[in-house]
C-alpha beads as a LAMMPS data file, in Angstrom:
LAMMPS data file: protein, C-alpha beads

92 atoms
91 bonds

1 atom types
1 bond types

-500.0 500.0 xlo xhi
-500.0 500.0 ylo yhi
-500.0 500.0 zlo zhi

Masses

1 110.0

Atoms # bond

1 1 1 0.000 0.000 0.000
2 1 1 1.602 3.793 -0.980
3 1 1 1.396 5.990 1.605
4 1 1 0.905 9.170 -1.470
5 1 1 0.455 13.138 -0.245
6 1 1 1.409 16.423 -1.020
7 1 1 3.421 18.558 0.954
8 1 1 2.699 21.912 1.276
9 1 1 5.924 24.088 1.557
10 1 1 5.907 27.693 1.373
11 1 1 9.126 29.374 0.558
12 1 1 10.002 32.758 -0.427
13 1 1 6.490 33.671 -0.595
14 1 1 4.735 31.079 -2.603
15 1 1 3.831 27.933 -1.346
16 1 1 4.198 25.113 -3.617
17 1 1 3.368 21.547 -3.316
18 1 1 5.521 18.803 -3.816
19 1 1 4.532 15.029 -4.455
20 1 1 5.503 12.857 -1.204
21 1 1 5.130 9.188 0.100
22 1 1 5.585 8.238 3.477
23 1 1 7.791 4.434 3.334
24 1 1 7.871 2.719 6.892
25 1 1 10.947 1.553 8.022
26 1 1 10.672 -0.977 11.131
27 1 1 10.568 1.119 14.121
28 1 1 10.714 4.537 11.823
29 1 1 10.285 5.687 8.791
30 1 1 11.437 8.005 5.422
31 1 1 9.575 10.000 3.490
32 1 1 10.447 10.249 -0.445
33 1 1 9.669 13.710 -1.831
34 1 1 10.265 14.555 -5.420
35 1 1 11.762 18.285 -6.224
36 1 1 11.947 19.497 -9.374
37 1 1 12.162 15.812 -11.149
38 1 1 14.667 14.345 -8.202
39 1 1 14.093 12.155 -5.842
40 1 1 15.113 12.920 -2.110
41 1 1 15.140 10.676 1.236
42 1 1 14.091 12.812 4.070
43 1 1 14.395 11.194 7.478
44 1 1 14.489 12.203 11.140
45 1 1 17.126 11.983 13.409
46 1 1 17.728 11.064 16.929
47 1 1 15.777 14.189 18.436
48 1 1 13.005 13.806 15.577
49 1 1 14.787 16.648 13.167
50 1 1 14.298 16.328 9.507
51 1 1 17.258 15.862 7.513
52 1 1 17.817 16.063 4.038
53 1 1 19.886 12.705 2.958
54 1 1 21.709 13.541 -0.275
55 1 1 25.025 11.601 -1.359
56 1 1 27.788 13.416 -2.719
57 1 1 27.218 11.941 -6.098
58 1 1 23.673 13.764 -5.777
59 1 1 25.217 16.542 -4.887
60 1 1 27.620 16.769 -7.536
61 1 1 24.798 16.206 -10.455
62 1 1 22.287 18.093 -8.826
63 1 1 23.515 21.906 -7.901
64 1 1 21.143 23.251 -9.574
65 1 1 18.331 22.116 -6.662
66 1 1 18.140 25.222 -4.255
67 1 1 19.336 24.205 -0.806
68 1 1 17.017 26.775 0.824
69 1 1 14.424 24.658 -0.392
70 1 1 15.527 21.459 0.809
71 1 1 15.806 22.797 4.288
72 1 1 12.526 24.609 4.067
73 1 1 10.982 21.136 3.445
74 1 1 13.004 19.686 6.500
75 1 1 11.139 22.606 8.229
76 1 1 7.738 21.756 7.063
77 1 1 8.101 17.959 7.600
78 1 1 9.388 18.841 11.174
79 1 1 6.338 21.316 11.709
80 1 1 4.009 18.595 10.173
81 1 1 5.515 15.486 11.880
82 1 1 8.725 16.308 13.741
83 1 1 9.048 17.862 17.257
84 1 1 9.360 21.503 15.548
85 1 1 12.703 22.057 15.774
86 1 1 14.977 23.285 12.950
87 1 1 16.785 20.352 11.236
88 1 1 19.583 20.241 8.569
89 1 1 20.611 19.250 5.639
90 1 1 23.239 16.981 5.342
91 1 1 25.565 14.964 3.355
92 1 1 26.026 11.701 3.784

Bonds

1 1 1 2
2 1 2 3
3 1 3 4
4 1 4 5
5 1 5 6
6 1 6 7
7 1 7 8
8 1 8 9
9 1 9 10
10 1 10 11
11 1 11 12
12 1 12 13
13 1 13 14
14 1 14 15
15 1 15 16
16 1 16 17
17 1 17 18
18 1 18 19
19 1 19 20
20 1 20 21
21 1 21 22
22 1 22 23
23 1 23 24
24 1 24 25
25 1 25 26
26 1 26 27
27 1 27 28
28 1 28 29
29 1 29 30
30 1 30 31
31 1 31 32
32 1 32 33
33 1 33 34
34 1 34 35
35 1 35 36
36 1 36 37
37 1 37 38
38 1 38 39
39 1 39 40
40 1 40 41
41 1 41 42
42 1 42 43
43 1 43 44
44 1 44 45
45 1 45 46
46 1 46 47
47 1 47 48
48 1 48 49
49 1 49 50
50 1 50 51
51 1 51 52
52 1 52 53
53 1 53 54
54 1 54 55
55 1 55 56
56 1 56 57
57 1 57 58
58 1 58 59
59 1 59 60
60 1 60 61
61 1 61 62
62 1 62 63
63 1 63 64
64 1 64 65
65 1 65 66
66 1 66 67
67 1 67 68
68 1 68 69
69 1 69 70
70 1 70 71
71 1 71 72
72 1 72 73
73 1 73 74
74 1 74 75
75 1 75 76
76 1 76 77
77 1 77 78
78 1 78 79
79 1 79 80
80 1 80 81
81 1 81 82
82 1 82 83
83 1 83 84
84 1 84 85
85 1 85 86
86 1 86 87
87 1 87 88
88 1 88 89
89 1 89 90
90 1 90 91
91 1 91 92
């Protein structure tokens, strides 16, 4: 069964809406959201902060993906489903 929504994320004044699905893990989970034609893993952390996973190969072929954006949808998914904290983006 997909677990399919959209997230709402406003940023820089205009809230767009980006195609999501939530993918249990065991005891947690991920949640795939697709920006701009790419896929990215968002997952919490330890404290329940959204982070951004992106490999340096993903990176490398995708600069042209705003980071601004990527951490306001850590935001949002921390406001929606996290403990409301800021979280990061990070390499892995």
């Amino acid at each position: 069964m997909l677990d399919l929504f959209e997230l709402p994320v406003d940023y820089k004044g205009t809230e767009r809406l980006f195609p999501a699905e939530l993918l249990p893990m065991g005891f947690t989970h991920k949640i795939k959201v697709t920006v701009e034609g790419t896929e990215f893993i968002f997952e919490p952390d330890e404290e329940r902060n959204y982070r951004a996973m992106v490999t340096e190969q993903d990176h490398f072929n995708q600069n042209h993906i705003d980071k601004g954006l990527l951490q306001e949808i850590c935001n949002t998914l921390d406001m929606l489903f996290g403990n409301g904290d800021q979280s990061g983006y990070t390499i892995k």
